[in-house]
C-alpha positions in Angstrom: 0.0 0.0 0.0 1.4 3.5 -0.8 0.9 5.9 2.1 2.7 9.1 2.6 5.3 9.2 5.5 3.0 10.4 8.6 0.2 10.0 6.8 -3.2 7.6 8.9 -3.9 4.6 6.7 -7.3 4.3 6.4 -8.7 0.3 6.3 -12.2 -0.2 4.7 -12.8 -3.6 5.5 -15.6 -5.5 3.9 -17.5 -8.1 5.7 -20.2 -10.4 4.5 -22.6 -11.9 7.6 -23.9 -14.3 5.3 -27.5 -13.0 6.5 -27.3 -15.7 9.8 -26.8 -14.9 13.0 -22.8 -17.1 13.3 -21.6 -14.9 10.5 -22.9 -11.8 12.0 -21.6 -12.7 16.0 -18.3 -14.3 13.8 -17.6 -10.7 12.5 -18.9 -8.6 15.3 -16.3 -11.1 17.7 -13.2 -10.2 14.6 -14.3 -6.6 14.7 -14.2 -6.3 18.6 -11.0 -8.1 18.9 -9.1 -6.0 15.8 -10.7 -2.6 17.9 -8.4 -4.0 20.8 -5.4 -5.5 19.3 -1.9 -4.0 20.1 -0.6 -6.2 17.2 -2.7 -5.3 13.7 0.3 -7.8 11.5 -1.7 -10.9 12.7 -4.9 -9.5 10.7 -2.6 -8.8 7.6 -2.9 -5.3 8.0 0.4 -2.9 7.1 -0.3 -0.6 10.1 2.3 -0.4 12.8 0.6 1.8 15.2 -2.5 1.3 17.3 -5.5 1.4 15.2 -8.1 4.1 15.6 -11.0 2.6 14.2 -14.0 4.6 13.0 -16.6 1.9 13.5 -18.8 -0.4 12.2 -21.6 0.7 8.9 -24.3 -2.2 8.0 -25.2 -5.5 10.0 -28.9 -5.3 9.2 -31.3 -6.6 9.5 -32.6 -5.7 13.2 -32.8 -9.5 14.6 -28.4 -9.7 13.5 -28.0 -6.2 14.7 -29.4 -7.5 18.2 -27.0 -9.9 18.4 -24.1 -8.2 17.4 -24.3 -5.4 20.1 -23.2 -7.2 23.1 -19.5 -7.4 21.5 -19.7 -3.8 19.6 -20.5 -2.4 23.0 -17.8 -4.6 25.3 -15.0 -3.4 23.0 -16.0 0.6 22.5 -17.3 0.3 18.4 -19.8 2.2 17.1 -22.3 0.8 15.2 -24.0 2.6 12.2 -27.2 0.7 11.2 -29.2 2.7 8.7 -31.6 0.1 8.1 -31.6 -1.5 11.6 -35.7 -0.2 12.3 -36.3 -2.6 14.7 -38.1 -1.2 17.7 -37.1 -3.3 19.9 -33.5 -2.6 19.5 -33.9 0.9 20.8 -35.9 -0.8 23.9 -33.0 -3.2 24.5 -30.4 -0.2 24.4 -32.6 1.6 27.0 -33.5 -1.0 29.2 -30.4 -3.6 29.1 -27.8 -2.8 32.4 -25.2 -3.7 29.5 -25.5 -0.9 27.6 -25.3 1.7 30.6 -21.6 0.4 31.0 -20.3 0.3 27.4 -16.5 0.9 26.6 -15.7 4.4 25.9 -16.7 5.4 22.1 -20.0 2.5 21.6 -22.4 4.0 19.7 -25.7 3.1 17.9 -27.0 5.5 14.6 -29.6 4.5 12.3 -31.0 6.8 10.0 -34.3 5.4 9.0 -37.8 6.0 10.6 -38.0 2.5 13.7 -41.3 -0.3 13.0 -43.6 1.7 14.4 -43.1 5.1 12.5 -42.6 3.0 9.1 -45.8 1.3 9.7 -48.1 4.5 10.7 -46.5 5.8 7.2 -47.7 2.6 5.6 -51.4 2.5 6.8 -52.0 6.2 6.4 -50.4 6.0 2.7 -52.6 3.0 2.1 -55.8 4.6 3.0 -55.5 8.1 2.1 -53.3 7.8 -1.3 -54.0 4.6 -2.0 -57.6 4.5 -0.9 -57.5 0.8 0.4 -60.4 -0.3 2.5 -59.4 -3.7 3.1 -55.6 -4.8 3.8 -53.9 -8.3 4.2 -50.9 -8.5 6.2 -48.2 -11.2 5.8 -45.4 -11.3 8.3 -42.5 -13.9 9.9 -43.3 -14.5 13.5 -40.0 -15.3 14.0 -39.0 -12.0 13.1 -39.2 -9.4 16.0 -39.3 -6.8 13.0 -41.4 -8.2 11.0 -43.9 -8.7 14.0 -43.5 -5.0 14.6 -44.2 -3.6 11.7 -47.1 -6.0 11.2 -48.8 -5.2 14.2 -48.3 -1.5 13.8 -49.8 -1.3 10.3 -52.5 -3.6 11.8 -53.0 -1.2 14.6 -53.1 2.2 12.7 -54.8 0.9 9.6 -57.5 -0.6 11.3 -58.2 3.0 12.6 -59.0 4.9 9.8 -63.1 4.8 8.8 -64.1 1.7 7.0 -60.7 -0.1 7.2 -59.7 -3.3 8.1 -57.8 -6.1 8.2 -59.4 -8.8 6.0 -56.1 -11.8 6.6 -53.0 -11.9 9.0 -51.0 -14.4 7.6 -48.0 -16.1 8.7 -44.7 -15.7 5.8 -42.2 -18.2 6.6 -38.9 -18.6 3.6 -40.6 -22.1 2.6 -44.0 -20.8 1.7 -47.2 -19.1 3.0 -48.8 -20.8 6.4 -51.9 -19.6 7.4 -53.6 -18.7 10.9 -53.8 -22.9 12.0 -50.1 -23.6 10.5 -51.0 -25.0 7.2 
């Protein structure tokens, strides 16, 4: 690498979860352990001083960022998530002793509107642009998001005047199930 004398390298590594929770925890456990590593040679990287790292940007969806924040926040990483909309992430941060006691520099930034907000959006844009009367929701109950989101478009939909909800259906990767699990 060419780098002028005094110069910070800056490393953009580029890491690919995989989408599953072991590749996500795999990287997040690489990341925290590069943030705190006196000796950067053993991850083939051409810096000789301590590195400064910025921080972390992706590791969506919500359910991967969840599990990845235990480590960002243990070794001092900030995490930018733009698409991380997961309410529930925002409760954990708030309500998880963990995250009271992070190492200095943690952070969490996402840019885009939580469940909730994206949902109200949703129904109201439905109804009054759209003009849809009756709405069927799909979702992954597995999915803390997805549940979210579902239940808030339910919720806010469902109040506007001659609106509702006609199927809630469960959306699982090998098909469509519905309310009885078939």
């Amino acid at each position: 690498a060419m780098q002028t004398p005094g110069t910070p390298l800056l490393y953009l590594v580029l890491a690919n979860t995989t989408g599953i929770p072991q590749g996500a925890l795999q990287i997040a456990h690489n990341i925290a352990t590069l943030a705190t590593s006196p000796n950067l040679q053993q991850f083939g990287l051409l810096a000789s001083s301590p590195l400064s790292l910025l921080g972390v940007l992706g590791l969506a969806p919500s359910s991967l960022v969840q599990l990845v924040l235990p480590a960002l926040c243990s070794a001092g990483v900030p995490l930018i998530a733009p698409t991380a909309t997961g309410l529930f992430i925002i409760n954990l941060l708030e309500q998880t002793s963990l995250y009271r006691h992070c190492a200095p520099g943690f952070a969490f930034v996402r840019f885009s509107p939580d469940d909730a907000n994206q949902s109200w959006l949703a129904a109201n844009y439905a109804y009054g642009q759209l003009h849809v009367r009756r709405a069927a929701i799909f979702y992954d109950p597995s999915n803390p998001s997805s549940v979210g989101s579902a239940d808030g478009f339910s919720t806010n939909f469902s109040r506007q005047r001659g609106a509702q909800i006609v199927a809630r259906e469960t959306a699982v990767a090998s098909g469509l199930l519905d309310a009885s699990g078939r």
